[in-house]
Each structure stands twice: as structure tokens, then as C-alpha cells.
N, CA, C and O atoms as CSV, one atom per row, in Angstrom:
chain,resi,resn,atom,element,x,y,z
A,1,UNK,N,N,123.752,110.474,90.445
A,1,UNK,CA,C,122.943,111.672,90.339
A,1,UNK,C,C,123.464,112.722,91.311
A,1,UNK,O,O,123.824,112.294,92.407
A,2,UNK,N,N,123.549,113.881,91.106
A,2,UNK,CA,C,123.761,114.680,91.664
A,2,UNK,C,C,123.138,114.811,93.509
A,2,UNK,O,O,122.224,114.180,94.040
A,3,UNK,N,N,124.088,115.907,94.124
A,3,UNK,CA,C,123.121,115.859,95.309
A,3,UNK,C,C,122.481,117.165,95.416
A,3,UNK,O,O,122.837,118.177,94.813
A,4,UNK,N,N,121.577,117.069,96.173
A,4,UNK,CA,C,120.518,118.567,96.334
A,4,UNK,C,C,120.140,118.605,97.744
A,4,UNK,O,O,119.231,117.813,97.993
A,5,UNK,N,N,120.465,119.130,98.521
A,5,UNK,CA,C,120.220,119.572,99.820
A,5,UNK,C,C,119.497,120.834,99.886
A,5,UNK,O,O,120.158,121.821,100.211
A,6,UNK,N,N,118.208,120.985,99.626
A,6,UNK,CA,C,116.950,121.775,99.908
A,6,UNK,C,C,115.665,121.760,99.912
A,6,UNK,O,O,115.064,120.822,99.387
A,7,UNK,N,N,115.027,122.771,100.491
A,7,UNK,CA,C,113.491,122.233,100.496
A,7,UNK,C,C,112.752,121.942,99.424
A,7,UNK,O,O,111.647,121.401,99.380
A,8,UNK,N,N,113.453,122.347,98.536
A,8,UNK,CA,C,113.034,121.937,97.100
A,8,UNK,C,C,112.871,120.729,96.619
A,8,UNK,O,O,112.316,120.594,95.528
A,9,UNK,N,N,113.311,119.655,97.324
A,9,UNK,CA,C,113.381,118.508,96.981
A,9,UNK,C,C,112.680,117.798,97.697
A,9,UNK,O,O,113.053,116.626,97.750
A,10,UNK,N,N,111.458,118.159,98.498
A,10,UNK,CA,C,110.702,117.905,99.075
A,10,UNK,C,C,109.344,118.349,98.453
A,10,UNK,O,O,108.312,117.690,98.581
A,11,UNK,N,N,109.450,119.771,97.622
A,11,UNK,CA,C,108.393,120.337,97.257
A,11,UNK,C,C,107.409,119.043,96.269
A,11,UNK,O,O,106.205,118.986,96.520
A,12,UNK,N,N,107.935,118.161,95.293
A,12,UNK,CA,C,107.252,116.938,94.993
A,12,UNK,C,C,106.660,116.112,95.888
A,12,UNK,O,O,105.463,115.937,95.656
A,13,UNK,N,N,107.146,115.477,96.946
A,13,UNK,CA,C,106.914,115.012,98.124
A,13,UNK,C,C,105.519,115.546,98.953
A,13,UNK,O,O,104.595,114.908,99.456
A,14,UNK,N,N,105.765,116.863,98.873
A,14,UNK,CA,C,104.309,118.085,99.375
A,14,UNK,C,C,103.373,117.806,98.143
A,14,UNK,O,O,102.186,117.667,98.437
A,15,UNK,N,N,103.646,117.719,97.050
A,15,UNK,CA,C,102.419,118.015,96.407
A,15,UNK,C,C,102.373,116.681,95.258
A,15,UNK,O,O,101.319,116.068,95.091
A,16,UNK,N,N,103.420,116.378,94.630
A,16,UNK,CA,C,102.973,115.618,93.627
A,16,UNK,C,C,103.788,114.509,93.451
A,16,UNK,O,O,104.477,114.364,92.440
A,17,UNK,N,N,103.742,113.395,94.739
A,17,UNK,CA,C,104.581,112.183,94.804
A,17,UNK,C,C,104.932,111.855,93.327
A,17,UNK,O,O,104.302,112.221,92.334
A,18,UNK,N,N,106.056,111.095,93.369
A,18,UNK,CA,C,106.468,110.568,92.132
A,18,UNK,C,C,105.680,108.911,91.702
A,18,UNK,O,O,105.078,108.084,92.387
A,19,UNK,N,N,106.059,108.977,90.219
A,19,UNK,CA,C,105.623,107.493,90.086
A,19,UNK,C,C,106.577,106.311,90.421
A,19,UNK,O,O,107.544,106.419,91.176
A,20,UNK,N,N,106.198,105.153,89.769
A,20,UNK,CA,C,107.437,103.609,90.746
A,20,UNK,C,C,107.383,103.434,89.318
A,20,UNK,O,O,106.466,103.644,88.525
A,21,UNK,N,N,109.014,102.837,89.089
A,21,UNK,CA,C,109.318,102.239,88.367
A,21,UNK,C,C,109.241,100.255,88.730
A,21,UNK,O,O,109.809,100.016,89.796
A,22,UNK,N,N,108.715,99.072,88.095
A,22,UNK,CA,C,108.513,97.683,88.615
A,22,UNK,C,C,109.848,97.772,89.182
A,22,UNK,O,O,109.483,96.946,90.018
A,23,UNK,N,N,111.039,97.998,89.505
A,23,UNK,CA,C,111.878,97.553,90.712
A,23,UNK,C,C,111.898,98.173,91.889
A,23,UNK,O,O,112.533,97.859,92.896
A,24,UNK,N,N,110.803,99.532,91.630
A,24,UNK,CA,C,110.866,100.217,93.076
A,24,UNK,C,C,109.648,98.968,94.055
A,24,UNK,O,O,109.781,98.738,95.257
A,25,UNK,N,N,109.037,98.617,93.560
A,25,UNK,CA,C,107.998,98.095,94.214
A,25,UNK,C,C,108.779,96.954,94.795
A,25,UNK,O,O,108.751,96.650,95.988
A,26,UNK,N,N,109.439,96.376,93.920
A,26,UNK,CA,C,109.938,94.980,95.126
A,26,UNK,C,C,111.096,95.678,96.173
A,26,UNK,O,O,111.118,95.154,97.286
A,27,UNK,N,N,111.882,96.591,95.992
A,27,UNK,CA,C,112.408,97.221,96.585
A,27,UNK,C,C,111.805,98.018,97.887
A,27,UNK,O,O,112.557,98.253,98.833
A,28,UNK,N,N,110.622,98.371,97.911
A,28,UNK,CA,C,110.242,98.747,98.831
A,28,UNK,C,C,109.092,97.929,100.021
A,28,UNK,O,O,108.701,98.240,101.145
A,29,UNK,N,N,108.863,96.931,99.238
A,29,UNK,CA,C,108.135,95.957,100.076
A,29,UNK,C,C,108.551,95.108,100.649
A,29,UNK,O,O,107.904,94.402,101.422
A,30,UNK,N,N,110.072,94.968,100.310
A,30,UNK,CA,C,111.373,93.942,101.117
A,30,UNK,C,C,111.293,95.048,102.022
A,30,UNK,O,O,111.269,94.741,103.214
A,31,UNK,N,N,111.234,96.570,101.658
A,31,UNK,CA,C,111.886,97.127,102.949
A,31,UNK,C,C,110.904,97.528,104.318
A,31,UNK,O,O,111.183,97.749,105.497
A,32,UNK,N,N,109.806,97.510,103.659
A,32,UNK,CA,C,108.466,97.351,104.845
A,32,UNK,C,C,107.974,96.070,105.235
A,32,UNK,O,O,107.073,95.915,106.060
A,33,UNK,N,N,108.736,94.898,104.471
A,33,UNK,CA,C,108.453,93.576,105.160
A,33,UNK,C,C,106.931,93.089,104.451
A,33,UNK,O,O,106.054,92.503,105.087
A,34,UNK,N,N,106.859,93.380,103.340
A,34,UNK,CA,C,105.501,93.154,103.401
A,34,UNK,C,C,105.668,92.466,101.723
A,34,UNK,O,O,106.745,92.461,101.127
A,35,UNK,N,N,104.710,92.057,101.298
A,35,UNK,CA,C,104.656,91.333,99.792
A,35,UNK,C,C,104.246,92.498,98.659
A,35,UNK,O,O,104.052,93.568,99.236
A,36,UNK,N,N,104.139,92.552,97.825
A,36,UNK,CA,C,104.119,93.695,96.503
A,36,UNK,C,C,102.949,93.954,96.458
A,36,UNK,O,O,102.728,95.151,96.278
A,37,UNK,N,N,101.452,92.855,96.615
A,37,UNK,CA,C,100.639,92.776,96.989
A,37,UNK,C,C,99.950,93.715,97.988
A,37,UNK,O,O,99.092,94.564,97.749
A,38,UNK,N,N,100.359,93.469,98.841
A,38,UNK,CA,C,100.559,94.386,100.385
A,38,UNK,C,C,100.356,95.838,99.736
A,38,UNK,O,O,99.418,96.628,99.624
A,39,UNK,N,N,101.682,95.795,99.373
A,39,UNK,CA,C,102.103,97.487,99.414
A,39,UNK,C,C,101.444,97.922,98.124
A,39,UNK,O,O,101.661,99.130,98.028
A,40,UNK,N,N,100.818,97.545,97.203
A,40,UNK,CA,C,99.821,98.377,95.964
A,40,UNK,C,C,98.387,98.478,97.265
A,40,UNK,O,O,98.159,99.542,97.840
A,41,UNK,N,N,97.858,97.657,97.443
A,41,UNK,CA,C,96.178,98.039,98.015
A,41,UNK,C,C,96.694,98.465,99.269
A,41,UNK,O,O,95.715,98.953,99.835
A,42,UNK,N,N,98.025,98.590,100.292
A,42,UNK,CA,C,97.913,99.581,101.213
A,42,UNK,C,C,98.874,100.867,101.111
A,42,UNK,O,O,99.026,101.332,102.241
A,43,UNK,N,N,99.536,101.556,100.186
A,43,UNK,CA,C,100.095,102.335,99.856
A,43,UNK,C,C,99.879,103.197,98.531
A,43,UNK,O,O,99.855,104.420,98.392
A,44,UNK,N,N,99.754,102.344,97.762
A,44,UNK,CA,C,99.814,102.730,96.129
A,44,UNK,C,C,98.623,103.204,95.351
A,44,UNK,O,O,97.871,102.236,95.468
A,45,UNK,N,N,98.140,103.876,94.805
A,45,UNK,CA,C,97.641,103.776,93.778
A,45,UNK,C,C,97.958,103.666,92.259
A,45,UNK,O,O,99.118,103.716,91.849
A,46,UNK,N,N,96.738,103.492,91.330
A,46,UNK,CA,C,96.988,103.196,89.965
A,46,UNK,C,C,96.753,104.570,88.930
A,46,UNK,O,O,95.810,105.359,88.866
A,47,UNK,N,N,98.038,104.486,88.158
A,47,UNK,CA,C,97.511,105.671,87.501
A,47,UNK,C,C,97.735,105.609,86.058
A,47,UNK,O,O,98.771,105.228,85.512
A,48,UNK,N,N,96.633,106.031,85.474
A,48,UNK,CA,C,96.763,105.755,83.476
A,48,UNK,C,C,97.682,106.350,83.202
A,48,UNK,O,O,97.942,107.462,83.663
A,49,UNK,N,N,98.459,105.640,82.277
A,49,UNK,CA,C,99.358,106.771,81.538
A,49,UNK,C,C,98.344,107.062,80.170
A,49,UNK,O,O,97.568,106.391,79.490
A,50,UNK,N,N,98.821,108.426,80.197
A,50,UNK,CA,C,97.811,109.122,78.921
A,50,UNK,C,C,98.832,109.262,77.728
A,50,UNK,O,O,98.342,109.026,76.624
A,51,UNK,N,N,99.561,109.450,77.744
A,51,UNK,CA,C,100.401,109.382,76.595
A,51,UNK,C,C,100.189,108.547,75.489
A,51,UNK,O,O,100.427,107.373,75.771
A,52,UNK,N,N,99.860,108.712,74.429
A,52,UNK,CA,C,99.564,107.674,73.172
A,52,UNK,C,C,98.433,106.635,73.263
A,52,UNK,O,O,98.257,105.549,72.712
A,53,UNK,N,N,97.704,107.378,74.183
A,53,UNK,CA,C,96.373,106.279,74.552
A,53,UNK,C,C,96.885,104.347,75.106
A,53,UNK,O,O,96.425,103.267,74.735
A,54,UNK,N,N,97.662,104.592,75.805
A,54,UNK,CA,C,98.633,103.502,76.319
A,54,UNK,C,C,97.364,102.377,77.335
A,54,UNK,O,O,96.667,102.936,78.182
A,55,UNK,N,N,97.293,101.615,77.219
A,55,UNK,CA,C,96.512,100.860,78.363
A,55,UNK,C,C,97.631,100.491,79.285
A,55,UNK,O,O,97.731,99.337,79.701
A,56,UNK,N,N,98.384,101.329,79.582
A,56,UNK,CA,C,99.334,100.861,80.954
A,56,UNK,C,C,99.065,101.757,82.073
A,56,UNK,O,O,98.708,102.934,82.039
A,57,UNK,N,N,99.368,100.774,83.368
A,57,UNK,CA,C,98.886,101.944,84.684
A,57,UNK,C,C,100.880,101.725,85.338
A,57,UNK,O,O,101.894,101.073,85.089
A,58,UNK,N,N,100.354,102.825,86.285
A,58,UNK,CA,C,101.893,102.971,86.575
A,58,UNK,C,C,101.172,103.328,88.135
A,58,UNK,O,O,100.043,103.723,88.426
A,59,UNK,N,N,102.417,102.983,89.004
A,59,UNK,CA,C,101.905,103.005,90.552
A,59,UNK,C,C,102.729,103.947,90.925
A,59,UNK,O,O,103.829,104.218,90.443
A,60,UNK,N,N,101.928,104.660,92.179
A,60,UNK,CA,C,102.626,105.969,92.988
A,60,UNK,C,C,102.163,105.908,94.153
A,60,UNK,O,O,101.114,105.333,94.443
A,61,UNK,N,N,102.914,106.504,94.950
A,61,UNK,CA,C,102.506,106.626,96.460
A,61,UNK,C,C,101.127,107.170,96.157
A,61,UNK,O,O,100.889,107.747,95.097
A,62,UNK,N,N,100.168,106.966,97.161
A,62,UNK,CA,C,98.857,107.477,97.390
A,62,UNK,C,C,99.360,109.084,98.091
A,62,UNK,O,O,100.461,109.210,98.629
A,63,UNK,N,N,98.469,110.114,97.988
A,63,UNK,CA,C,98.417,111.176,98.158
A,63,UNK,C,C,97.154,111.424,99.360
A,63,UNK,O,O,96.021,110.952,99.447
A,64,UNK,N,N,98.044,112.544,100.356
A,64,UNK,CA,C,97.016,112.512,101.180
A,64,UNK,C,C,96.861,114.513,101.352
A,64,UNK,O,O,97.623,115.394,100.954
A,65,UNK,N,N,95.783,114.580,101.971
A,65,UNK,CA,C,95.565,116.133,101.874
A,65,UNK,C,C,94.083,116.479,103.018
A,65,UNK,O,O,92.950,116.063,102.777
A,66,UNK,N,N,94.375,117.125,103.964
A,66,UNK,CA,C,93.908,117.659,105.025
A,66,UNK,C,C,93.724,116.312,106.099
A,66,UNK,O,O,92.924,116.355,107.033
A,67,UNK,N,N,94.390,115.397,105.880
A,67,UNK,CA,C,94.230,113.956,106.894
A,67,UNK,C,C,93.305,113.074,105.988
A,67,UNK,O,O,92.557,112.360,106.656
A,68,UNK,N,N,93.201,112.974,104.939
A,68,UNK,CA,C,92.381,112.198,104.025
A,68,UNK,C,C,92.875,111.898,102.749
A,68,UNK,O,O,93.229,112.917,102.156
A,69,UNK,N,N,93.018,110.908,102.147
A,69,UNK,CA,C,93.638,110.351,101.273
A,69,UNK,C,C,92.670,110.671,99.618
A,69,UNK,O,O,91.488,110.339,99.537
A,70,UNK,N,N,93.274,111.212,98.659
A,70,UNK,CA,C,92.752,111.847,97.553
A,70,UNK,C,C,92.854,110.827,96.583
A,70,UNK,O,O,92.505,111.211,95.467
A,71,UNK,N,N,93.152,109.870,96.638
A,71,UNK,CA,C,92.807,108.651,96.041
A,71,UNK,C,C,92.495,107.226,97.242
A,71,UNK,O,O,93.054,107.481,98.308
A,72,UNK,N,N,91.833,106.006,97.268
A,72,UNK,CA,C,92.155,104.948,98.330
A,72,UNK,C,C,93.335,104.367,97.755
A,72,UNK,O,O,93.528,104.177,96.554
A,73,UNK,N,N,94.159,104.081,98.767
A,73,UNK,CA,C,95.277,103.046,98.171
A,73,UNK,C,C,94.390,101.895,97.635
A,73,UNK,O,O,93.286,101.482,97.987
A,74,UNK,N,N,95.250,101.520,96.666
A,74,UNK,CA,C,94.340,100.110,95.919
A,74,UNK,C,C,93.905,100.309,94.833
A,74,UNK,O,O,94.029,99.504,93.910
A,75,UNK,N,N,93.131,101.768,94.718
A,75,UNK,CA,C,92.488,101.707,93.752
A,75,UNK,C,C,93.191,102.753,92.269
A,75,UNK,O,O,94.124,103.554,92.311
A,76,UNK,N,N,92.400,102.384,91.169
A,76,UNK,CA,C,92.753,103.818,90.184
A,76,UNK,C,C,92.100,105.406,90.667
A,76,UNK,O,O,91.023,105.603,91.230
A,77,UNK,N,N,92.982,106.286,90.306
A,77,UNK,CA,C,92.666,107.467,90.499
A,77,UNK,C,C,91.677,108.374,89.968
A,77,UNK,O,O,91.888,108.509,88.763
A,78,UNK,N,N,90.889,108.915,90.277
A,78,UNK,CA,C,89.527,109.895,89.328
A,78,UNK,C,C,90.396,111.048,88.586
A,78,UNK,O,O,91.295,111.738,89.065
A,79,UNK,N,N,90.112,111.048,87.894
A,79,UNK,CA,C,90.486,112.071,86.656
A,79,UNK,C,C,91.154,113.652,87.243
A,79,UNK,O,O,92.085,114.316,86.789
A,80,UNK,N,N,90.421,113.855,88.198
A,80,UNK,CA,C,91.198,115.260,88.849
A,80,UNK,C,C,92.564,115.379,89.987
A,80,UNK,O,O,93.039,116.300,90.652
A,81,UNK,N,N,92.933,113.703,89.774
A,81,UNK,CA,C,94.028,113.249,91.098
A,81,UNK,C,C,95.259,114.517,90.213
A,81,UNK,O,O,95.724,115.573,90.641
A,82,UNK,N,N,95.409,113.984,89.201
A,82,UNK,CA,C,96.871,114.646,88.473
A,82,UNK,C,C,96.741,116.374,88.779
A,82,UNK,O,O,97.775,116.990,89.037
A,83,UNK,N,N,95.663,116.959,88.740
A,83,UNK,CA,C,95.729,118.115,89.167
A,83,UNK,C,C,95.906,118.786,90.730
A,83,UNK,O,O,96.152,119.933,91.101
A,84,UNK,N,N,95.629,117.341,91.559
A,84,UNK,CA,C,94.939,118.467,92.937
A,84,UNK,C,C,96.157,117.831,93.855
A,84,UNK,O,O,96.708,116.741,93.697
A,85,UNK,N,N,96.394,118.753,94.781
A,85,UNK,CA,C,98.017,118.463,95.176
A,85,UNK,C,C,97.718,117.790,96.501
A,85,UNK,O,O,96.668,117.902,97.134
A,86,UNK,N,N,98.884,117.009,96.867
A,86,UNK,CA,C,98.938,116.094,98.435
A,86,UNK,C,C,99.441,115.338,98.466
A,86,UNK,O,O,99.595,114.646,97.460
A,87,UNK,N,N,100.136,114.953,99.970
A,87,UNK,CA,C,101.429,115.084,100.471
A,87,UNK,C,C,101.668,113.353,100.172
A,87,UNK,O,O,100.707,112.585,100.223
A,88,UNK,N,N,102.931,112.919,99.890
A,88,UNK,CA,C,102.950,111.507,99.627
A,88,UNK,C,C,102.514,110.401,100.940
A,88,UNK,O,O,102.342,110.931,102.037
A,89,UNK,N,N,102.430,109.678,100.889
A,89,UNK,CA,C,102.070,108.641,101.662
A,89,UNK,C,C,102.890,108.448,102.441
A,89,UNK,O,O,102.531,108.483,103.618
A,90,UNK,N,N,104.286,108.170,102.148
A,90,UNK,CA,C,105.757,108.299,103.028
A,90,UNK,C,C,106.298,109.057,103.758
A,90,UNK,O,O,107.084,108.761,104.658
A,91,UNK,N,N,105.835,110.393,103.364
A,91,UNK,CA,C,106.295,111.278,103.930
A,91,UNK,C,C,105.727,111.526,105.454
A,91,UNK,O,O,104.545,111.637,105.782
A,92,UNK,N,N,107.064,111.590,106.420
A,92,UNK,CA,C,106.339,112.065,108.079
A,92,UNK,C,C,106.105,113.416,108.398
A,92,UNK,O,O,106.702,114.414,107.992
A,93,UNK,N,N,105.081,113.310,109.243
A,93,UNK,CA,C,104.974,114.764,109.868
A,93,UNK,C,C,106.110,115.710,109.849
A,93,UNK,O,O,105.959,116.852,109.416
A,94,UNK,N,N,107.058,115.348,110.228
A,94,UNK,CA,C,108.383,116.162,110.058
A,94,UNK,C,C,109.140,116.635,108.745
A,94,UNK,O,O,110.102,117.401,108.678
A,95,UNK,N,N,108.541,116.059,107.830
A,95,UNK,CA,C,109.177,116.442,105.999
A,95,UNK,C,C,110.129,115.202,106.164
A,95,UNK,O,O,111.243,115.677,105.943
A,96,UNK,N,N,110.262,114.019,106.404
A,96,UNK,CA,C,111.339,113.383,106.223
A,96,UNK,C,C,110.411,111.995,105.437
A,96,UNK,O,O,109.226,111.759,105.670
A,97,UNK,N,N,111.330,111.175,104.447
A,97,UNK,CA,C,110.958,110.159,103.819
A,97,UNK,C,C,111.182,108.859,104.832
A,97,UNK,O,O,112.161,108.536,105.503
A,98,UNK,N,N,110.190,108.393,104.707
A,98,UNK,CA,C,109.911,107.206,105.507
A,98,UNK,C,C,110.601,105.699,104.869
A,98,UNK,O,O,110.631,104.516,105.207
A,99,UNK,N,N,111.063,106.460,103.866
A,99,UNK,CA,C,111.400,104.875,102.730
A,99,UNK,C,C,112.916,105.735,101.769
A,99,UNK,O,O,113.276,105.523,100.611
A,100,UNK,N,N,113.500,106.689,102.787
A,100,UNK,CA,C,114.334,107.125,101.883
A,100,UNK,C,C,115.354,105.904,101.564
A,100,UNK,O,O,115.157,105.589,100.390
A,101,UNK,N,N,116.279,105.159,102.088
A,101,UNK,CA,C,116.878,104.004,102.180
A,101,UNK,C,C,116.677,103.129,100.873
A,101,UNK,O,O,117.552,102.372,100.454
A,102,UNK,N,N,115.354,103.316,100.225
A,102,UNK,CA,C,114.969,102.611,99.285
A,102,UNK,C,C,114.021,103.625,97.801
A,102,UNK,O,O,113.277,103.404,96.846
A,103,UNK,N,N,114.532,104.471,98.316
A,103,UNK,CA,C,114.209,105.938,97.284
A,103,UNK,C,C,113.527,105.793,96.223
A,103,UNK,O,O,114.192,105.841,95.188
A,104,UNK,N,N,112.197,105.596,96.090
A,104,UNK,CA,C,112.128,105.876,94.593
A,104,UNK,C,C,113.124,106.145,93.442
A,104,UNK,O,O,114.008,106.995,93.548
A,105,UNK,N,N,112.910,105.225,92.102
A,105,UNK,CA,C,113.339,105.928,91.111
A,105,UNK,C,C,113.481,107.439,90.745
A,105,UNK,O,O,114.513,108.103,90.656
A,106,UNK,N,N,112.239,107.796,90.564
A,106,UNK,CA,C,111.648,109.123,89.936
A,106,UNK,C,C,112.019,110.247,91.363
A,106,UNK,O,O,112.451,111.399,91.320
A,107,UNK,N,N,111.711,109.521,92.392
A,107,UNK,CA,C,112.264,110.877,93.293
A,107,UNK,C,C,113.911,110.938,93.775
A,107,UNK,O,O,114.227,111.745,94.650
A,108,UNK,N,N,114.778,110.187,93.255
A,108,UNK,CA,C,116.037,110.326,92.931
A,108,UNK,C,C,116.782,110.863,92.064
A,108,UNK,O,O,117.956,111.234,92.079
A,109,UNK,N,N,115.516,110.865,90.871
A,109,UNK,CA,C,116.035,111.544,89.589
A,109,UNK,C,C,115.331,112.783,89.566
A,109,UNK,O,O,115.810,113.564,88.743
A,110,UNK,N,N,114.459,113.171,90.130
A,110,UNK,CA,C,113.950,114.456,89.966
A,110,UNK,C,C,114.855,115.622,90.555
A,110,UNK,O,O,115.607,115.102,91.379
A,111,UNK,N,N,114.998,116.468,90.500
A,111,UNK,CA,C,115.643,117.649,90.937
A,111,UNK,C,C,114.951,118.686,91.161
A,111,UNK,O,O,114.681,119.454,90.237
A,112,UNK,N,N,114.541,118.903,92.401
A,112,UNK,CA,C,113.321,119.999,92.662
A,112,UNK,C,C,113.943,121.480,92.706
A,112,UNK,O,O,113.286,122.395,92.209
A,113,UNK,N,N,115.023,121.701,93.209
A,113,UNK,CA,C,115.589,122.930,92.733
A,113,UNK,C,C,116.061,123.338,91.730
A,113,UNK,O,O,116.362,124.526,91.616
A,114,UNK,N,N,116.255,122.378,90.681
A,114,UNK,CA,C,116.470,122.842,89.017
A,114,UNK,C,C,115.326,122.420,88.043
A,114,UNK,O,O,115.307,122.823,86.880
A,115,UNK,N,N,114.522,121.722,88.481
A,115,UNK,CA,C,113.409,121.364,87.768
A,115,UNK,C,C,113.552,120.615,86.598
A,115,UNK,O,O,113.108,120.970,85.506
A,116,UNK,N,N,114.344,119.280,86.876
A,116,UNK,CA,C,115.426,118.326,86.104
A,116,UNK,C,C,114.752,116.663,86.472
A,116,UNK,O,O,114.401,116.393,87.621
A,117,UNK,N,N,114.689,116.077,85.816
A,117,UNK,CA,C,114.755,114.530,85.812
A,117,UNK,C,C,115.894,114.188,84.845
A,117,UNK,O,O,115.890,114.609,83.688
A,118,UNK,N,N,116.817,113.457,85.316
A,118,UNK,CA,C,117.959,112.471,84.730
A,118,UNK,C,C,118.603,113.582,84.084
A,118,UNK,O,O,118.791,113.362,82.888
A,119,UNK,N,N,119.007,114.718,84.488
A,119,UNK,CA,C,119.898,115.696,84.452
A,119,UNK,C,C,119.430,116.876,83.212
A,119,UNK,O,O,120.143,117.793,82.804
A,120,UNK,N,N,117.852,116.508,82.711
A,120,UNK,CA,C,117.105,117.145,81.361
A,120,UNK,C,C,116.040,118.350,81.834
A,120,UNK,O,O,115.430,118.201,82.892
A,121,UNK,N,N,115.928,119.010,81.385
A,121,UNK,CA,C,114.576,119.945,81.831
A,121,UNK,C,C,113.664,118.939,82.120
A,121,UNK,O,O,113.767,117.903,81.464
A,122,UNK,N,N,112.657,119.034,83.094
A,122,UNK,CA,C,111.410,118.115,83.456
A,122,UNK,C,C,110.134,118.774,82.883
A,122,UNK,O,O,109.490,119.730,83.314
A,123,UNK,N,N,109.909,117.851,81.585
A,123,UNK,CA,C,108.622,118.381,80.926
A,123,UNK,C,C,108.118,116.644,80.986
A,123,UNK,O,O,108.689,115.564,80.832
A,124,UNK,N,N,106.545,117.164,81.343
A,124,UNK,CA,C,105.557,115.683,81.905
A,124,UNK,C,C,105.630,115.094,81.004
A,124,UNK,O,O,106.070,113.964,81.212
A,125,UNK,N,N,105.267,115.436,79.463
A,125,UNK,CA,C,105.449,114.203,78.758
A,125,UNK,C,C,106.742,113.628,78.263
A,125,UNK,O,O,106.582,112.566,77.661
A,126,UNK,N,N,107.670,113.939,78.332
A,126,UNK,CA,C,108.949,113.059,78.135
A,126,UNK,C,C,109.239,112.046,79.372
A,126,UNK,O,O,110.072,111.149,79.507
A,127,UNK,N,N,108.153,112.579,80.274
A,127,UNK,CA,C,108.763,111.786,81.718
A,127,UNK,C,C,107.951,110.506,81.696
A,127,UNK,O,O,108.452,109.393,81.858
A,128,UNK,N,N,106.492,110.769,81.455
A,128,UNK,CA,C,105.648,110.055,81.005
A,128,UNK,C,C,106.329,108.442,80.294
A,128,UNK,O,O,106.415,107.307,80.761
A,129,UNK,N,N,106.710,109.047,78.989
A,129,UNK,CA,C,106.966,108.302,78.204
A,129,UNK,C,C,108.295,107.294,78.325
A,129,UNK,O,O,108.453,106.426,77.467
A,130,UNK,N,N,109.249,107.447,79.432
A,130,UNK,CA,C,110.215,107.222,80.172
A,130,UNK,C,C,109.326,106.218,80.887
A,130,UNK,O,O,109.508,105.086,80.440
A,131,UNK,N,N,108.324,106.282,81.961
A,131,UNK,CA,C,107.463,105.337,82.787
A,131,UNK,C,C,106.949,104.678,82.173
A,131,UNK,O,O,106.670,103.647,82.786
A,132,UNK,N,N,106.365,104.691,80.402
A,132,UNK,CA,C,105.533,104.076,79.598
A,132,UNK,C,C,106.922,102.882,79.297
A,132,UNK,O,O,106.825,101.667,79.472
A,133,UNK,N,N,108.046,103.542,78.861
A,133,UNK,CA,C,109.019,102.366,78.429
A,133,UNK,C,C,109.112,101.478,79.345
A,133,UNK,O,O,109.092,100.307,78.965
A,134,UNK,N,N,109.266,101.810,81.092
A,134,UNK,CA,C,109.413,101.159,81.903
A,134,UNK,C,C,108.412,99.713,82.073
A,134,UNK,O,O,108.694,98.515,82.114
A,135,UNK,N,N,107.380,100.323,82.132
A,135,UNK,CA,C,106.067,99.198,82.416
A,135,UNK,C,C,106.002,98.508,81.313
A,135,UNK,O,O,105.426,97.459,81.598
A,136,UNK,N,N,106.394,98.531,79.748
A,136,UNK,CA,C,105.831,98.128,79.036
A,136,UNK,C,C,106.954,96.917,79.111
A,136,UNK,O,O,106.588,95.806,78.728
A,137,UNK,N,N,108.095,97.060,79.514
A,137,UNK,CA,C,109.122,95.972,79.625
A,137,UNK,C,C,108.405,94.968,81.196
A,137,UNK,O,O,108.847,93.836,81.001
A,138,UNK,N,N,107.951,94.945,81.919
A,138,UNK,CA,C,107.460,95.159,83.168
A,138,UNK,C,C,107.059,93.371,82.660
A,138,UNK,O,O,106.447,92.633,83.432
């Protein structure tokens, strides 16, 4: 994937963490030492995919906003999470990724200064449906 060196590629990070693809999760819980377990009820939340009325949930960093977390890790998200913006869970005080080493899928492929996933215009439901293929193999 290309590289992108700007604040732009943080602007997701500020407002609308990405989702996990099932290998980011074991990937990142080897890298915090902790079991998969662990890291969904203390990091993650659950989120419906709406696309085609799918009964699949897909996990994302929990979102936090004024020092308070806009979903609890652990749990599914209330209906207004997808709209209301805040800062990923990983992310430090300083704008830096706490888990870059082990990068998300989706925030590797996103491109915040061209507004691109996997080198395509980034429109939600094709991306969607990309995470729906993922989990459903899962």
C-alpha cells in the first residue's frame, strides 16, 4: 500500500476508528500480551453491519470523546455511535498509534488524504460489504 505521511491519516483515528478484520484481533492481542477475550471487553466494541440486514457484528476500537468512552468496551454500540465522532482507543495524547506495529487492516488501507480504501474511492457501503465478506469467512 502506498505511503501517506500526513495529518490526514490520523483524521480517522480523531474521529472514526476503523473496523478489525478476525486476524487483526489475534494480531493485536499477541501484541498487548493479552488473550482475544481480553482485548474485545477491554478495548473493542461490537458493531452491526447493516448492509443486507446481515446478523454479523464486526469489532472496532472503542471510541472515546471528552475523557469518556461513547460506547463501553465489551459491549454493542447504540444506534447514534456511527454518527457521533471520537478519538480511537489507541490513539495517545500525542496523535501517535499505540498499536501501530500491528496496524489495523482497515487503517492501513484507508487513505485519509485521498479518501481511498485498497487504492478505490472510499464509499461506506462497498467497505461495509468488504468487512461483511471478512466475518462471514470468520
Amino acid at each position: 500500500m502506498d505511503a501517506c505521511r500526513c495529518e490526514k491519516c490520523v483524521s480517522a483515528c480523531r474521529n472514526d476508528p476503523g473496523r478489525l478484520i478476525p486476524a487483526d484481533l489475534k494480531k493485536i492481542a499477541a501484541f498487548l500480551k493479552i488473550s482475544e477475550s481480553e482485548l474485545k471487553t477491554a478495548y473493542l466494541v461490537r458493531i452491526p453491519a447493516t448492509a443486507r440486514n446481515n446478523r454479523i457484528y464486526f469489532f472496532a476500537p472503542a471510541k472515546i470523546k471528552a475523557g469518556r468512552f461513547l460506547a463501553t468496551p465489551g459491549t454493542t454500540v447504540p444506534k447514534y455511535y456511527d454518527t457521533d465522532k471520537g478519538c480511537c482507543i489507541f490513539l495517545s495524547p500525542e496523535g501517535l498509534c499505540t498499536i501501530h506495529a500491528v496496524k489495523p487492516f482497515e487503517c492501513a488501507a484507508y487513505m485519509g488524504c485521498r479518501h481511498t480504501f485498497l487504492g478505490r474511492p472510499y464509499k461506506k457501503k462497498n467497505v461495509e460489504e468488504f468487512f461483511i465478506s471478512r466475518w462471514k469467512k470468520a
